[in-house]
N, C-alpha and C positions, 0 to 999 in steps of 0.2 A: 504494500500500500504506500503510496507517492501521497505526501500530506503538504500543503502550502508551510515555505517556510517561516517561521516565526520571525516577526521584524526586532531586528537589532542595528548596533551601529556599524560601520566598517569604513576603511578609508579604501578605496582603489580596488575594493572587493565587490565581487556580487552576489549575492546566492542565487543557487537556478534551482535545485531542488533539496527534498529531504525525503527520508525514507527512513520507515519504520521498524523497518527488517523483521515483519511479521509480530513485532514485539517483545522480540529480541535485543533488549538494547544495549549489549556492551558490548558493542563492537569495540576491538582494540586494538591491530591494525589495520589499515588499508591500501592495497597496491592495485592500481589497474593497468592492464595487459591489453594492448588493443582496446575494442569495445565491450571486454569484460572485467567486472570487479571483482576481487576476493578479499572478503573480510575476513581474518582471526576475531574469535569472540577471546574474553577475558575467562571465559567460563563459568558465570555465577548463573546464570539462565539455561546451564545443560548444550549448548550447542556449541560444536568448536567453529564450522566453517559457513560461509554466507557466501553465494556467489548470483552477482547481478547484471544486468543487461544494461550498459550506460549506452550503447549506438546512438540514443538519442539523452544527452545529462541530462536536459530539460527535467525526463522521463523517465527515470531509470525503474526496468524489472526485475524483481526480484525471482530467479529463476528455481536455486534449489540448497534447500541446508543442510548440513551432516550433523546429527547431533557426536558431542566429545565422546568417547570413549568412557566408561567408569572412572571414576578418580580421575579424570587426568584432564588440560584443557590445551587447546589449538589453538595457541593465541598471534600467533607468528606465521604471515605465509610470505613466500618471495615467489615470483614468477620470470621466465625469460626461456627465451630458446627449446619453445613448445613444450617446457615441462614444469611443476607445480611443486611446490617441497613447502612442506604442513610440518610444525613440531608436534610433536607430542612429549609432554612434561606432567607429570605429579603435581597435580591441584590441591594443596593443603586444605582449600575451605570445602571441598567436596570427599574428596581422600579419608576415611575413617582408617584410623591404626590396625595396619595389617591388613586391610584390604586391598584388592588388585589395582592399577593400573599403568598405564601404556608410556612407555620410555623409547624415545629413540624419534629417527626422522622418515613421514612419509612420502613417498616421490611418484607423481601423477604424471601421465602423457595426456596433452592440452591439445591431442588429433579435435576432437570438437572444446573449445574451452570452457562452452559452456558444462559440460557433461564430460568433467575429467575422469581419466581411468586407473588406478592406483595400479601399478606396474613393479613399484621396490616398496619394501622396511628397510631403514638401514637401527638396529638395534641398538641405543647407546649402552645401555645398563645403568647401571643409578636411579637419579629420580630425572633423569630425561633431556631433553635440549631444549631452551631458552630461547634465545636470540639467533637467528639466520640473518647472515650477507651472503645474496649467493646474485647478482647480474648476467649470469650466464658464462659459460667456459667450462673447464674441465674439474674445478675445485670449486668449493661452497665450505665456508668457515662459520665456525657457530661457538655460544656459549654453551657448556652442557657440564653436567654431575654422573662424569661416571661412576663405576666401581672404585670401591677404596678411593673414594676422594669425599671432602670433608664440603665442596662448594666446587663453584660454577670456574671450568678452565676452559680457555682456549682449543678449539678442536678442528681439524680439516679434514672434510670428506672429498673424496674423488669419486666424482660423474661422471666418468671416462664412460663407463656400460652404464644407462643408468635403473637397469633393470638389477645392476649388482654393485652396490655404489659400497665403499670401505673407506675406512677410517686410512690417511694419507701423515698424520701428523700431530701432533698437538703441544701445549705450552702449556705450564703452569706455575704462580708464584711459588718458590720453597717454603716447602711448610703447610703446603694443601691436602696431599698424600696423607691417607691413614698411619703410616709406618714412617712419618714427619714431624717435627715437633714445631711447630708455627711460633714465629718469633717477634710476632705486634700481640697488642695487648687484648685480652678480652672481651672488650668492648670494641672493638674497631672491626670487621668485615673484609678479611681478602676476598673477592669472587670477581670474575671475567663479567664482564656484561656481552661491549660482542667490538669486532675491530672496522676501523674501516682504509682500505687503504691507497695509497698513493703511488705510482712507481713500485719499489722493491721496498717499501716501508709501510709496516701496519701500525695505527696509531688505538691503543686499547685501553678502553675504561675498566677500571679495574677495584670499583669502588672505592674502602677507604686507602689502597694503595696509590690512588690515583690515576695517572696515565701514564702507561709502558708504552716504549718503544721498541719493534719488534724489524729484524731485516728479514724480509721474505724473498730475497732474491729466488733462497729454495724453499716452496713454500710447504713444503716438507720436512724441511728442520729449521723450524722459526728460530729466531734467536735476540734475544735480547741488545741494545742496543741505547739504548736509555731509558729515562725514568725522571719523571714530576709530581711533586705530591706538596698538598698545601693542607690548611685547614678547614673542615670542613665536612673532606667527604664523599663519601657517593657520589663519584665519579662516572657518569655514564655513558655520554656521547663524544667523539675525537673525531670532531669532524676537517680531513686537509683541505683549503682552500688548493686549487691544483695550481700549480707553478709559480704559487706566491710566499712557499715555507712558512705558512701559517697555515696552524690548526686551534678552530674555535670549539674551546671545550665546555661540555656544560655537567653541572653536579644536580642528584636528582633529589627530591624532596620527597624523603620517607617518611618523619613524621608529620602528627598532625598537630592545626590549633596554631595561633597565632605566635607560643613561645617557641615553636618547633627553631633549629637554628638556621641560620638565612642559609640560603644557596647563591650560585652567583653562576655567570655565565664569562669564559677567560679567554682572551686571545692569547698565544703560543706559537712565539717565534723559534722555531725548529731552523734554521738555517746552519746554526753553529754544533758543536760538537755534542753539548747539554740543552737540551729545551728550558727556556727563561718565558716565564710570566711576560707579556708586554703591558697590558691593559685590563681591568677589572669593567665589567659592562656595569651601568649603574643601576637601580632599579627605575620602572617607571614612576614618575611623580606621582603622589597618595599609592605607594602600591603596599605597605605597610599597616594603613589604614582601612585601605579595602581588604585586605586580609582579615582583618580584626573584625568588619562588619560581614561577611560573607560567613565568617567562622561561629560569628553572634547567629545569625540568619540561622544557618543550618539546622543548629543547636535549639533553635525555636522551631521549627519543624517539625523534630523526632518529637517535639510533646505533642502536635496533633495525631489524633486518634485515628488506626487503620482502616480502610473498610472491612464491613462486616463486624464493626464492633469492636474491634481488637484493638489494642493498647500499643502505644510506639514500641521503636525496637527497642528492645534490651528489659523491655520486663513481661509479666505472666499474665495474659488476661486469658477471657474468655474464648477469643476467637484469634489472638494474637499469638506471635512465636513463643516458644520460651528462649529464656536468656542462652543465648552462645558461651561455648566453654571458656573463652578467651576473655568472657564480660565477668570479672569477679567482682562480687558485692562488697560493699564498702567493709574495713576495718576499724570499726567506731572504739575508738581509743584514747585517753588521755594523754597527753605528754608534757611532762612537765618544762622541758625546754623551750618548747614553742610560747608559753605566755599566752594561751588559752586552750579552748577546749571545739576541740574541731565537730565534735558532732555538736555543737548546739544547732539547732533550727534558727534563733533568731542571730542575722552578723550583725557585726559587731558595726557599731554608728560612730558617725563622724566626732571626733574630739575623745574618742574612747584611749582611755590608757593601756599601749601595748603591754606595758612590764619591761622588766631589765633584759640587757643583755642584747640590743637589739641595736646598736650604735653607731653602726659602719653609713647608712644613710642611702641604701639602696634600694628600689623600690621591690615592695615583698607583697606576698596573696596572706594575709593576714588571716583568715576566717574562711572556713568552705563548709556550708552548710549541703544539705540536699537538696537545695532548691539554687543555691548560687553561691559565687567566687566573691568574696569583696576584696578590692585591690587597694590597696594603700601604699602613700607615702609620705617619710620628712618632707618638711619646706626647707628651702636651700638654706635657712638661716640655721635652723636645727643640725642637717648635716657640720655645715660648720662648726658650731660648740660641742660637735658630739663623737665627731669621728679620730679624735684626737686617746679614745682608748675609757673614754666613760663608760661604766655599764649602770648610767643613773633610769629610772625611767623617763619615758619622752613619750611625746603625743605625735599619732600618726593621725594623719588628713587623708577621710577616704577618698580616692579618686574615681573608682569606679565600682559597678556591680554588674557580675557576667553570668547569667544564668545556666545552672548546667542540669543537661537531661544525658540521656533517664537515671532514674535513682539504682538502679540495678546495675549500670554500667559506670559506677564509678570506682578512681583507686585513689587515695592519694600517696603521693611522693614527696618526700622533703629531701628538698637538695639545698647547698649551702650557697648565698649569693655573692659573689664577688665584692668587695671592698669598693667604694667612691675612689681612692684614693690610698696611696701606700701609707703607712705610720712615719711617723718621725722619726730622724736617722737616734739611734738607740732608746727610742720611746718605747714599750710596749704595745702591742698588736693588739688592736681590739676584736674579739671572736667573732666569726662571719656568722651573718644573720642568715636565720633558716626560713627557705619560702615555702608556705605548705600547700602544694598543688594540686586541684581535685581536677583529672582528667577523664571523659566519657570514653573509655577503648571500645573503639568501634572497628567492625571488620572492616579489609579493606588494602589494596595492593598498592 
C-alpha cells in the first residue's frame, strides 16, 4: 500500500512517495538494483526481506516478503552483478536461550529480480554476519561472530562460484579469540562493524577501538597498517573520500536519553604515515535541545494507553504486554550518601536543603521519584564559596522536572559527577557529588 506522504520540511529534497511495507515497519536497510528495491527489516515485526517494484518511484509495489528465519533477523542486503546476498545473524530480542537460529550469508541469483532464487548458504558459525560490502567482483567482506570469537571481526568471502562461495580471509583485533586475553578495559567494546575501501586500503570501524587501517593489496591476508582512536566510541562508518586522502568518520549512538555521551562526526587526513584528526563536525544549532525535547516527547507517549485497553510498555495490564526481561523494577532503597530518599513520590521543591557533602557545584538529578527526575542546580555564586573543599550544607535551585515512564521500567544509577573545577594546588579535594539517575531501559538497537 503507497500512502501520500506526510508533509514535513526539507531543503532541495522532495518526497514522491511512501510505502507501508504491508505494515511492516522496520525497515532497516535499503539498496535499489535497477527498478527493484530490497529492504532488510531490523527484525522486531518477524520479516527479514521486503522486495518492491520502484519502475515507476512515484509508485512503488510492493511485490513479495520473506519472513526471518526463527531467532534470527535479515537486516542487511547488498545487491550487484545479478546476485543478492541476505545476512543472517542471531536476533537477541526474538532468540530465546538455546533456541535455534540461522548464522551465516545467503546468496540469490536476480535471473528475475523481482523473484530471487536462493542458489548458496555460505555458513558462518557463531551468532552470524552483520554488516555486508559487497558492489560486485569476486570478494564481499562483512562483519561476522564466528566460532570461538568473543564479537564481531572482519571476514572475506569469495564469489568466484557463487553457488559455492568460502571464507577467503579474515582480520581481527588481539584479544577477540576465545583462547585470547583482551587487553582494553571492561567497559569499552572491540567489534568490526564493516570496512569500506579505497585503492589497496580498507578503512574499519571498529567501535570503541576506533578506526583500523587495513592494506588489502591481498585481500586475502589483510593486514594492519594503522590505527585512530579518540574519545568517545562507537566507531562505525570510514567512509574515503576517493582521491582526496580523506576519510569522514562517524561514531554511532548506542545509548539512550538526553545524558547519553555526544557523538561526533570527524574528518581524517590519511595522507601521511599515521591518520590525524583534521576537523570535528559541529553539531547542528539547538541540536542539544531538541534532543532533550524529542526525548521528553517520547517519554510522554509510552504513558498513553494501548489499544484494546492495555497499558504502555513496560508494565502488566489487562490486555497489554508484560514487562520485558531486560525492564527491571525499581530498587527502592535508602542511601544514606545521597542526602535523600529516592523512593519518595513527592520531589523535592525549589529552595529544599540538599544536605552535606555535595560541594563540587555540578549540576546533579537530585530526586527520582516514579513519576519524574527533578534536576537541580548551584547558582554560580554558590559554586564559588563552595567548591573550594566545604562539605557545609547548600541550597540547590530546581531547574527542571523530567517525567519518567513507565514505572516498571525503571533503574537507577548513581554515578559520580565530575568537579566544576580542580582544588587548590595543596588544598584538599572536595568528594565528587553523586547524580542519582532514574532511567526507562527500553528495548531497542
Amino acid at each position: 500500500m503507497t500512502t501520500a506522504p506526510r508533509p514535513g520540511t526539507a531543503a532541495g529534497l522532495r518526497v514522491l512517495a511512501q510505502h507501508d511495507l504491508g505494515g511492516y515497519g522496520d525497515g532497516m536497510q535499503v539498496l535499489r538494483e535497477g527498478d527493484t528495491l530490497y529492504v532488510g527489516h531490523m527484525g522486531t515485526s518477524g520479516i527479514g526481506t521486503s522486495i518492491l517494484d520502484v519502475a515507476d518511484p512515484a509508485r512503488p509495489v510492493l511485490v513479495t516478503q520473506w519472513p526471518a528465519p526463527p531467532g534470527t533477523h535479515n537486516h542487511k542486503v547488498q545487491a550487484a552483478d545479478r546476485l543478492l546476498l541476505v545476512n543472517h545473524e542471531k536476533f537477541l530480542y526474538r532468540a530465546a536461550a538455546g533456541a535455534p537460529f540461522s548464522a551465516g550469508l545467503a546468496v540469490y541469483r536476480l535471473d528475475d529480480p523481482v523473484e530471487p532464487e536462493q542458489v548458496a548458504f555460505w555458513p558462518s558459525g557463531g551468532r552470524g554476519v552483520h554488516r555486508i560490502v559487497w558492489t560486485g567482483g569476486r570478494y564481499a567482506h562483512m562483519s561476522a561472530i564466528p566460532d570461538h570469537f568473543r564479537d564481531r571481526i572482519w571476514v572475506v568471502v569469495d564469489l568466484a562460484d557463487p553457488q559455492q562461495p568460502v571464507e577467503a580471509g579474515r582480520w581481527w583485533w588481539p584479544g577477540q579469540r576465545d583462547d585470547e586475553h583482551p587487553q582494553w578495559p571492561d567497559s569499552d567494546r572491540h567489534a568490526a562493524h564493516h570496512a569500506l575501501l579505497d585503492g589497496d586500503r580498507a578503512y574499519l570501524g571498529y567501535d570503541d577501538a576506533g578506526m583500523v587501517v587495513l592494506d588489502v593489496s591481498d585481500i586475502t591476508h589483510p593486514r594492519q597498517v594503522g590505527h585512530l582512536q579518540w574519545a568517545g566510541g562507537s566507531t562505525h562508518t570510514c567512509l574515503p573520500l576517493p582521491g582526496r586522502k580523506l576519510v569522514v568518520v562517524t561514531d554511532e549512538q548506542v545509548a539512550d536519553g538526553p545524558h547519553a555521551p555526544q557523538r561526533a562526526i570527524r574528518v581524517v587526513d590519511v595522507s601521511g604515515a599515521s591518520p590525524q584528526v583534521m576537523a570535528v563536525c559541529p553539531h547542528p544549532d539547538g541540536f542539544d535541545r531538541d534532543l532533550l525535547q524529542r526525548w521528553r516527547a517520547r517519554l510522554r507517549s509510552r504513558r498513553r494507553r494501548a489499544p484494546g485497553g492495555g497499558r504502555a510498555l513496560g508494565t502488566r495490564g489487562a490486555a497489554g504486554p508484560a514487562r520485558r526481561p531486560d525492564q527491571r523494577p525499581v530498587r527502592r532503597r535508602r542511601r544514606a550518601d545521597l542526602g535523600h530518599r529516592p523512593d519518595r513520590r513527592r520531589p523535592l521543591r525549589p529552595g529544599t536543603r540538599a544536605g552535606p557533602g555535595r560541594a563540587d557545584g555540578a549540576v546533579a538529578h537530585l530526586t527520582a521519584s516514579s513519576q519524574r527526575v527533578v534536576v537541580a542546580a548551584l547558582t554560580p555564586a554558590q559554586k564559588s564559596s563552595t567548591t573550594g573543599g566545604g562539605a557545609g550544607d547548600v541550597t540547590w535551585r530546581c531547574v527542571s522536572r523530567i517525567p519518567v515512564t513507565p514505572l516498571r521500567g525503571l533503574e537507577r544509577h548513581v554515578v559520580p559527577v565530575p568537579p566544576s573545577q580542580p582544588p587548590a594546588p595543596g588544598g584538599p579535594r572536595a568528594p565528587a557529588p553523586m547524580c542519582c539517575r532514574a532511567t526507562a531501559h527500553l528495548a531497542g538497537t
